[in-house]
N, C-alpha and C positions, 0 to 999 in steps of 0.2 A: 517695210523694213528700212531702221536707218541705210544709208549707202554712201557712207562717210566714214571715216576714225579720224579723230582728234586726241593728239595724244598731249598731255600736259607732265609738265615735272615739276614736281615741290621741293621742299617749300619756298624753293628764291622767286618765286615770281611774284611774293606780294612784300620783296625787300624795297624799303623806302617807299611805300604805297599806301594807304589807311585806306578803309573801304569805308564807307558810311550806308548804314541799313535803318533806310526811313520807317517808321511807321504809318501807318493809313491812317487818312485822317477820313473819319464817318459823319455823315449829316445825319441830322436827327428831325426829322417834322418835314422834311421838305418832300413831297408828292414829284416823282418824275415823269416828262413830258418823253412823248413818243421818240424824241433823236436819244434824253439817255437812255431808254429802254433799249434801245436797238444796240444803243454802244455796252450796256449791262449783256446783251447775248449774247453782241460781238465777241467780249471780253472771257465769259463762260466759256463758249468756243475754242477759243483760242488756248487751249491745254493741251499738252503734249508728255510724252512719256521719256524719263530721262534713263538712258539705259548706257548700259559700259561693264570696262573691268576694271581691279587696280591690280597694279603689278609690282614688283620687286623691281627697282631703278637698275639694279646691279644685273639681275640674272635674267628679268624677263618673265618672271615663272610668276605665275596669279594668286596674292595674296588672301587667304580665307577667315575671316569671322572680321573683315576691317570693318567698321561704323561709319555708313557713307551722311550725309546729313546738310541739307539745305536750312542753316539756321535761321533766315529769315522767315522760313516756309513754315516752322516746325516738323519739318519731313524729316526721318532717319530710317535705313536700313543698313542692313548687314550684308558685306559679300558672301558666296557660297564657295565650294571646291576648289570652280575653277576663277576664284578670285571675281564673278561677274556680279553685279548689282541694278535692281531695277528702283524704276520711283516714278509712280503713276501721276496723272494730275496735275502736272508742274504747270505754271503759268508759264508761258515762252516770252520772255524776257532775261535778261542779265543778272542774273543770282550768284550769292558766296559760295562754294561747294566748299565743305570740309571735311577731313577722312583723320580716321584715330585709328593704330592699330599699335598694341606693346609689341615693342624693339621695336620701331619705325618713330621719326621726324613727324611731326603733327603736322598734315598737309593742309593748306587752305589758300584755295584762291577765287579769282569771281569772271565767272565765264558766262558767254551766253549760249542761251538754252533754246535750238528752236525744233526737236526732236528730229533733223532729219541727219544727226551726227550719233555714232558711238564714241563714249568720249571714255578716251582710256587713260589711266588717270596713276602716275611713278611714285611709288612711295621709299623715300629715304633711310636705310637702318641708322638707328642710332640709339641711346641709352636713353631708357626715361628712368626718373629720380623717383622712385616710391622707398618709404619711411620701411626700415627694417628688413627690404628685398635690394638684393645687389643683381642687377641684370645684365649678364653678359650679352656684347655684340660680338658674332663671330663671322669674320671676313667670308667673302664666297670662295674664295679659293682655297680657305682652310676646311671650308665649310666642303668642299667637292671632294677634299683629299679625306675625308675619314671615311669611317669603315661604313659598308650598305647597313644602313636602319635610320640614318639620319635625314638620308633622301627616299626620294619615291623607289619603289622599287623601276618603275618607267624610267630612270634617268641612272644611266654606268656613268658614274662622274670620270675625270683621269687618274684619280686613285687605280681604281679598277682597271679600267681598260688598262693603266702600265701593268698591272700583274697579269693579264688576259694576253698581251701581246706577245710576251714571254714565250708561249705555248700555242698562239695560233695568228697565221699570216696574216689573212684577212676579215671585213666586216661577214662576209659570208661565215665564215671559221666561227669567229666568235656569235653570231646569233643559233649557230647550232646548239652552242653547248648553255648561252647564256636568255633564258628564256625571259621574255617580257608581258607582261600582265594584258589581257584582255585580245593579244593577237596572238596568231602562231605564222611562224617564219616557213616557206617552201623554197629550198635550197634547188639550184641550179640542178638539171637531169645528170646524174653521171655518163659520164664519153659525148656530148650534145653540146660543142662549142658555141652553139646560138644558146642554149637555154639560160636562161636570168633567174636570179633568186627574186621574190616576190614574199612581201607581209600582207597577211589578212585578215581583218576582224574577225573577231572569231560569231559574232551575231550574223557578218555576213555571209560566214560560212556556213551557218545555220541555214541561214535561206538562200541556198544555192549559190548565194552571188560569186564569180571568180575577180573582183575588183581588187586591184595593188591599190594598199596606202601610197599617199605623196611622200615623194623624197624632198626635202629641204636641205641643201649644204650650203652651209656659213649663210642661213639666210636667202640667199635661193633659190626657188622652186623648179626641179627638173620635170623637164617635159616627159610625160609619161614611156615614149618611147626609148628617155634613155634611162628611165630612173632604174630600172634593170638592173645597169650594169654597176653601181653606185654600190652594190654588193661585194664587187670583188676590190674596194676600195684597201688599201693594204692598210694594218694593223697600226704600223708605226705613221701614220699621216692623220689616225684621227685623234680628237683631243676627247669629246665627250659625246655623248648619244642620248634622247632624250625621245620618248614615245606618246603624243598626243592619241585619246581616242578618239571617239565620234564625234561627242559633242562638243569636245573643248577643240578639233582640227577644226569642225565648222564654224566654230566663236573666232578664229582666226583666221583660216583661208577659204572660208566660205564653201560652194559646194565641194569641190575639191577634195576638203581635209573633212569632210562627212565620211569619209571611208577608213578614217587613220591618216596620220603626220606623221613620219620618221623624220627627225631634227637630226643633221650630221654635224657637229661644229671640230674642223681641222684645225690642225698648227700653224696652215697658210692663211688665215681667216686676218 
């Protein structure tokens, strides 16, 4: 498994730069002696698998159906859900990587490739010009403040949380009443001054498991012994709440966030 991130931001990194993409040139008639055979294996060998996510520059959150695409290679794929993409086969060398996704900056730059990086890859909002469609870009902070259906139901933007804090103190308070998709929240024992509120997959509830999701605030990661207490964090100090599951906590903080990610981002951040 890569045991890297490389993270890249588009599209200013190939401003004032031209890439040139040679074509191969092929011999025709000429029988190869035992060193190019070996260098022909070498060469076969030497392929590696290019994996990663692309993500929103702005918010972080993982862009889905982007067109990942090694134009030299003829390679192309598509991200999924959680914004990841794979691409088998690559030669490990220095290739152009380019990514297209509508409302996003056409990203392209030339990195090298030797598969032992995930290479996480910022993609820019901006307007693309299509003939008889007018496409709005809508900023993330306007975009946080509308009403829930425009986001995951996983992320209370601060729209939300202002009208939630109105009516309850704390993060404990509000995961009582405001339920998040794929876990269930276990609130502090009542009269049990030691007792911590605790998220849990709800798959791993299934199979017995008692394991708390990771807490993450402004980025990060509380050590399991206190992320407890991150529950009674008070109403008016958080800005937005976002909920990773299984697989996209492990695409990120590795074994860890295999149990669930709880994202806190505050006003002190």
């Amino acid at each position: 498994m890569p045991d890297a991130t490389q993270t890249i931001r588009g599209p200013s990194l190939l401003a004032g730069r031209t890439i040139l993409v040679c074509a191969a040139l092929t011999l025709v008639g000429v029988d190869p002696g035992p060193a190019e055979l070996r260098a022909q294996v070498a060469s076969d060998a030497d392929r590696v698998t290019l994996e990663g996510e692309v993500v929103d520059a702005s918010s972080n959150l993982p862009v889905e159906g982007a067109i990942v695409s090694l134009p030299g290679l003829g390679l192309t794929t598509a991200t999924d859900s959680l914004g990841y993409y794979r691409l088998d086969e690559v030669p490990a060398a220095t290739h152009v990587i380019r990514v297209f996704r509508l409302g996003y900056e056409e990203f392209q730059a030339q990195v090298p490739i030797n598969g032992a990086e995930v290479l996480s890859l910022q993609l820019t909002a901006g307007p693309i010009s299509l003939e008889g469609i007018e496409v709005e870009v809508v900023g993330l902070s306007e975009l946080d403040w509308r009403p829930v259906g425009t986001t995951r139901q996983a992320f209370i933007g601060p729209g939300e949380i202002e009208d939630l804090r109105d009516m309850y103190q704390s993060l404990d308070h509000i995961l009582r009443v405001r339920r998040l998709p794929q876990v269930r929240y276990f609130p502090p024992k009542a009269g049990d001054p030691t007792s911590t509120g605790c998220l849990r997959l709800v798959t791993q509830i299934q199979l017995g498991r008692r394991v708390c999701a990771m807490i993450v605030m402004d980025g990060i990661p509380i050590d399991p012994e206190s992320a407890g207490w991150m529950f009674y964090t008070s109403s008016h100090d958080i800005y937005s709440l976002r909920f990773l599951g299984g697989v996209e906590g492990f695409h990120r903080y590795g074994d860890r966030g295999s149990d669930g990610v709880l994202l806190i981002t505050t006003h002190h951040r």
